[in-house]
C-alpha positions in Angstrom: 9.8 -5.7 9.6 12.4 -4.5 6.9 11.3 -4.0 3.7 13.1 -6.9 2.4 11.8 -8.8 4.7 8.2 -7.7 3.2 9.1 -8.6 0.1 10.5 -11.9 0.8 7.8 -12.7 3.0 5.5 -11.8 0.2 6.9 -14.3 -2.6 6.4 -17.0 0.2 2.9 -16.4 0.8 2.4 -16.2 -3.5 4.5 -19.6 -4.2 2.6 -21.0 -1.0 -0.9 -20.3 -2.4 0.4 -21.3 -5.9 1.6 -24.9 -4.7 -1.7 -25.3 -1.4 -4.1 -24.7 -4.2 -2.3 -27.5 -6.6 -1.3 -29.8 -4.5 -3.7 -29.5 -1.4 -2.5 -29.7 2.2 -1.3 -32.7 2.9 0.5 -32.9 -0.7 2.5 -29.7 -0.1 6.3 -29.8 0.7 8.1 -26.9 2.1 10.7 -27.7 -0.4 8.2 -27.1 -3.2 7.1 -23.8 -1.9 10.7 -22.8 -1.7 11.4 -23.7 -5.4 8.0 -22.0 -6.4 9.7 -18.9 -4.6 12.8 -18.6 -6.1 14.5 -19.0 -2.5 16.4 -22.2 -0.6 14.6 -24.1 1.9 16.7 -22.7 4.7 15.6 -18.9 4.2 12.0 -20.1 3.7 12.3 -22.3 7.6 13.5 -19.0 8.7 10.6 -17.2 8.4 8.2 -20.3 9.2 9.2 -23.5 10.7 6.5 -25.7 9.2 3.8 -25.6 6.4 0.9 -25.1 9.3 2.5 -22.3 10.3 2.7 -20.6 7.3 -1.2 -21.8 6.1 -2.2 -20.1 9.6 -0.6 -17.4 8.5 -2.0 -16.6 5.0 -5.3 -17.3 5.9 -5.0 -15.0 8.9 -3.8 -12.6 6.5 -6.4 -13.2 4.3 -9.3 -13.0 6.9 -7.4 -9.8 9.1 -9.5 -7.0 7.2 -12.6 -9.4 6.7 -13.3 -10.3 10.4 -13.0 -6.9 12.5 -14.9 -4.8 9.7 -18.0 -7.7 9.8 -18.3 -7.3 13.5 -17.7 -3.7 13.2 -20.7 -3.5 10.5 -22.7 -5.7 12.8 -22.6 -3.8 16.0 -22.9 -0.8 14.1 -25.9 1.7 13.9 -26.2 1.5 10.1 -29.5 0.0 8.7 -30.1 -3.5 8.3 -29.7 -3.2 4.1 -26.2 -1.5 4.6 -25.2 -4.0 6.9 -26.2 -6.5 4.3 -24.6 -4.5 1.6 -21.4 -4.2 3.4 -21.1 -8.3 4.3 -21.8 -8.9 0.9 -19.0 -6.3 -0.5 -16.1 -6.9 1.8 -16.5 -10.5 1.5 -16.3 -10.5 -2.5 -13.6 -8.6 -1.8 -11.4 -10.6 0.3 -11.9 -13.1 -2.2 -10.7 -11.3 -5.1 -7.6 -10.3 -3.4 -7.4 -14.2 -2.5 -8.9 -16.3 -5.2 -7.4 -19.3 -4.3 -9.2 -19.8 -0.8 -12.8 -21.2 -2.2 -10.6 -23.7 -3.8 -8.0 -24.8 -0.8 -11.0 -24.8 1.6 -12.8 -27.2 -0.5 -10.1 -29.5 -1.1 -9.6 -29.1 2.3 -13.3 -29.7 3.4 -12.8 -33.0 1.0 -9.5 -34.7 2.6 -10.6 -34.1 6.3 -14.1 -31.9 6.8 -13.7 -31.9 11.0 -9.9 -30.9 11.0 -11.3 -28.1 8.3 -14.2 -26.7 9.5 -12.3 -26.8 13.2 -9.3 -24.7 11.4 -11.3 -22.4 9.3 -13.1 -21.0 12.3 -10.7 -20.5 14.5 -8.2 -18.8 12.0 -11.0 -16.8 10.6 -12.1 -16.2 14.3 -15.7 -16.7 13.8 -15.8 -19.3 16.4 -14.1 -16.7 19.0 -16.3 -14.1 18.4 -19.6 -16.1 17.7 -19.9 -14.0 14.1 -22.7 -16.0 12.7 -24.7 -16.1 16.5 -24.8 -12.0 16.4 -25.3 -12.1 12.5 -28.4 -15.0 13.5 -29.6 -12.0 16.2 -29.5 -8.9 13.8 -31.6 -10.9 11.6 -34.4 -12.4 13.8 -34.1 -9.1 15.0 -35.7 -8.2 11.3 -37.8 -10.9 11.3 -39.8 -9.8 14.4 -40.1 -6.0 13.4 -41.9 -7.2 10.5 -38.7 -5.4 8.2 -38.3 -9.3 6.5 -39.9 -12.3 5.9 -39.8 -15.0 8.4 -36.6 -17.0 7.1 -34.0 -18.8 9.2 -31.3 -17.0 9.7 -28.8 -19.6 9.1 -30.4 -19.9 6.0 -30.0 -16.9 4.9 -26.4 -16.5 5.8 -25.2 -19.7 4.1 -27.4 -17.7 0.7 -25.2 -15.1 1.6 -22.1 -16.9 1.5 -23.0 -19.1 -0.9 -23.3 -16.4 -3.7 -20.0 -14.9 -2.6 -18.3 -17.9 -3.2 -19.6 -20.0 -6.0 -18.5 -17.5 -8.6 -15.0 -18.0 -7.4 -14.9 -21.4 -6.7 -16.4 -22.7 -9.9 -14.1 -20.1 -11.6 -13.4 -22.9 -14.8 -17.0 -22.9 -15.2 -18.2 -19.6 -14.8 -15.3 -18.4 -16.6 -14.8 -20.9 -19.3 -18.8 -21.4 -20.3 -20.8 -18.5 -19.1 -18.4 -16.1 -20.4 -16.3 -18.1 -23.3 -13.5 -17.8 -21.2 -13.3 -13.9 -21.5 -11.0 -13.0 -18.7 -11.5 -9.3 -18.7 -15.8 -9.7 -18.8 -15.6 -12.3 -15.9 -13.0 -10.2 -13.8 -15.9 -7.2 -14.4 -18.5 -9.5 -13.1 -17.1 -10.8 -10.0 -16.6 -6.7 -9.3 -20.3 -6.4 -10.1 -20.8 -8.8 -7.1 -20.1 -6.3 -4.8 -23.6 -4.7 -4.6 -25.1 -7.5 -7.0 -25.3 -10.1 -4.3 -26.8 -7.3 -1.3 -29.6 -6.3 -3.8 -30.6 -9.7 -4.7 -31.0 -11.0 -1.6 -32.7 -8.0 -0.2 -35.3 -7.9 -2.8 -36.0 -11.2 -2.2 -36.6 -11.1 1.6 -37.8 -7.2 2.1 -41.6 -6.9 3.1 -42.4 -3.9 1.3 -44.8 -1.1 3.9 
């Protein structure tokens, strides 16, 4: 791929975002995203025939770094905590690189949940490579060495996920009450997250010897 093409391909993906997040899926036009992008409808067909197309392909994007490092970690022989660190860090991650996915995923979730939670996993390729069923294993795996207390694991992955995401996803909230809509001490909280989350949650499960 040329350059240009990078670059063009790039001010699709931002206007696309911009208007998905607005507008929601089925209220997106592919004229819209081509107005947002500064570009005419014919150029923008070029590079992707219809609106699914180019959804699959940001949220693939989005998800390309998250998915093979997470399975990576998992499989790894790194320590339960790092494991958990590491979730925790290249998940806040992903979403400050792509703030606007809590948000599409929950209007998403709200205009057709099945279709949603069918897309999300297959895009995301949790579903293909049974993420949360190994995740489930590392941590029963804790669980019966006496390392944690006895928790369900699907319990404590959705705690996982949950703090991830809220911060983000409540972002008029969070931003506008809890911290008077200072931009600059938000943006240095959500970094915070990064190890915030991991230490939390470790402290709260970790039987100490």
């Amino acid at each position: 791929m040329s350059e240009e093409d990078k670059g063009t391909e790039e001010l699709i993906f931002e206007a696309a975002q911009t208007v998905f997040v607005q507008k929601g899926f089925d209220g997106t036009r592919m004229e819209e995203i081509a107005r947002v992008a500064g570009i005419n409808k014919s150029l923008l067909h070029y590079y992707y025939r219809t609106k699914e197309k180019l959804f699959n392909a940001i949220f693939k994007k989005a998800f390309s770094y998250f998915m093979p490092k997470v399975l990576s970690t998992i499989s790894s022989d790194l320590s339960f905590d790092e494991k958990i660190k590491i979730f925790t860090a290249t998940y806040v991650e992903v979403l400050l690189k792509n703030p606007h996915i809590p948000i599409f995923i929950l209007n998403e979730l709200n205009r057709n949940p099945d279709n949603a939670a069918q897309m999300i996993g297959e895009l995301t390729g949790i579903a293909q490579n049974d993420t949360f069923g190994k995740f489930s294993a590392l941590i029963q795996e804790e669980i019966d060495k006496g390392n944690i207390r006895s928790i369900e694991p699907e319990q404590l992955i959705v705690n996982l996920i949950g703090l991830c995401i809220f911060p983000f996803a409540a972002r008029p909230i969070v931003q506008g009450i809890v911290f008077k809509n200072d931009k600059k001490r938000y943006n240095e909280f959500l970094e915070k997250r990064k190890t915030e989350i991991a230490n939390f949650v470790l402290q709260s499960i970790k039987i100490e010897k």
